[in-house]
Structure formats: structure tokens, C-alpha cells
N, C-alpha and C positions, 0 to 999 in steps of 0.2 A: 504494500500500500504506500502511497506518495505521501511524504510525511510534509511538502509544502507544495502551494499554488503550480508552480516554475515545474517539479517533478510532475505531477499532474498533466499539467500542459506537455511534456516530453511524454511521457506515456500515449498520452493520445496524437502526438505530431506525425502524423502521413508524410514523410518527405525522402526522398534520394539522399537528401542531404544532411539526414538527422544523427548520423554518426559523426559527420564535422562539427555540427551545430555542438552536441554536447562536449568534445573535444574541448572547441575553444568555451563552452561554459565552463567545462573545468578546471582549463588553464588562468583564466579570469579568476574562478574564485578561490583557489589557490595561491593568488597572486600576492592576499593580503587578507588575513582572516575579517577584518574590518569591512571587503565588499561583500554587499548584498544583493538580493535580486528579486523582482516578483515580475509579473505581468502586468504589461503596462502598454494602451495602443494593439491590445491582442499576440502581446509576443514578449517573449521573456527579456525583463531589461536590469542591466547590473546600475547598483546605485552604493554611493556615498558621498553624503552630505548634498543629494542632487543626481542626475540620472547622467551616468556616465555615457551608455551604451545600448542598445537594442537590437536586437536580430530582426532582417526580412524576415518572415516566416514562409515565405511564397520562393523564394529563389530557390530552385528545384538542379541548377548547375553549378553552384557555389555556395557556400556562405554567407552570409555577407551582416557586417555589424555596425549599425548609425554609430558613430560619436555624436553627440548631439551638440558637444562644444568641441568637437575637436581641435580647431584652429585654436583654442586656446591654451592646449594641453604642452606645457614647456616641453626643451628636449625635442632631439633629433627623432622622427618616427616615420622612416622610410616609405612605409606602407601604406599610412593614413593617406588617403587621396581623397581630392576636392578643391575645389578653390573657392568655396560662399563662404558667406560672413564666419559661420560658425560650424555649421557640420561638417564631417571627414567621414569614411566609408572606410574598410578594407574588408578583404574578401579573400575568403579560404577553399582553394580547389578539391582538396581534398585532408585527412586528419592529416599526412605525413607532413603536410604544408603549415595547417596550426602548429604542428612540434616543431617546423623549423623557425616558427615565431614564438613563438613562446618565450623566449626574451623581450622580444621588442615588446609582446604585449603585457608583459610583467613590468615592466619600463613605463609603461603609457598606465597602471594600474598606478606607479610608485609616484610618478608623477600627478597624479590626478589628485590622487591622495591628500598628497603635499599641497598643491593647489587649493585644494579645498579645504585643510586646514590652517591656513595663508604661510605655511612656511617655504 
């Protein structure tokens, strides 16, 4: 049995994609015992102190995760694409591709963090 929202909503997600999807949720929330996550806009989104991130739920060939401030997240983060005010994107082709980020987005977790606590 799904002991929160986010596990529930994985139990029941139909996708091609749902073994990357849970990858980088795990790599997320391992990142920093401090992130959290529930569903938010129909789709699981990580938060601290504010909504860091969100999964398409509908991307059926990648991954793919909003930063919702990304452009304002300090620190070099290769992968984050986009050019608007505020949102940034990256996108995981498949798990071995989440494990080869899995720094960068423990980096974008540390930083966010930091961010949000103003230090």
C-alpha cells in the first residue's frame, strides 16, 4: 500500500516512461533528506520552502522535469535548458541517463536549498 499521495500516483502512472520518472524521483529525494514532494498540477512535484520541480506526466519518450525557477537556481547546471524568465526543463532519455546526472541534479537540489534558505 502507498504510504503517501506521490507513491499512489506512481502506482497508478501508465507510462513508457515510468521507470525514469521514479529514477530521477529518487535521485531528487535522496538528494537532501529536507526535499519533499506531493502532487501538484496532476503530477508529482518536489518542494522546499517552495516548488522546486514537476514532472510532464504525459511525455511518453523522455522524462522530462519543470524547474519552475530554474533560471534562478545559482551554479553551473549544464542541462537545465530554456531561456524564459524563470522556468528551465531537463529531460531524461532513459534511467542510465538520470544516473549519469545524478550529480548535476544533486547540485541543483544543494543549490536550491541554499537559495531558499538565503544562504
Amino acid at each position: 500500500m502507498a504510504d503517501n499521495e506521490v507513491d499512489a500516483w506512481m502506482a497508478a502512472y501508465d507510462n513508457p516512461m515510468k521507470d525514469v520518472v521514479e529514477r530521477v524521483r529518487r535521485i531528487v529525494l535522496e538528494a537532501d533528506p529536507r526535499m519533499g514532494e506531493c502532487i501538484k498540477w496532476q503530477a508529482p512535484t518536489f518542494t522546499y520552502r517552495g516548488n522546486l520541480a514537476s514532472f510532464f506526466p504525459r511525455a511518453r519518450k523522455h522524462a522530462t522535469l519543470m524547474f519552475h525557477k530554474g533560471a534562478l537556481i545559482p551554479g553551473e547546471h549544464p542541462h537545465l535548458e530554456g531561456d524564459g524568465k524563470e522556468g528551465r526543463t531537463m529531460t531524461f532519455a532513459s534511467v542510465e541517463e538520470a544516473d549519469e546526472r545524478r550529480g548535476e541534479l544533486e547540485s541543483i537540489v544543494a543549490a536550491w536549498i541554499a537559495l531558499q534558505d538565503g544562504s
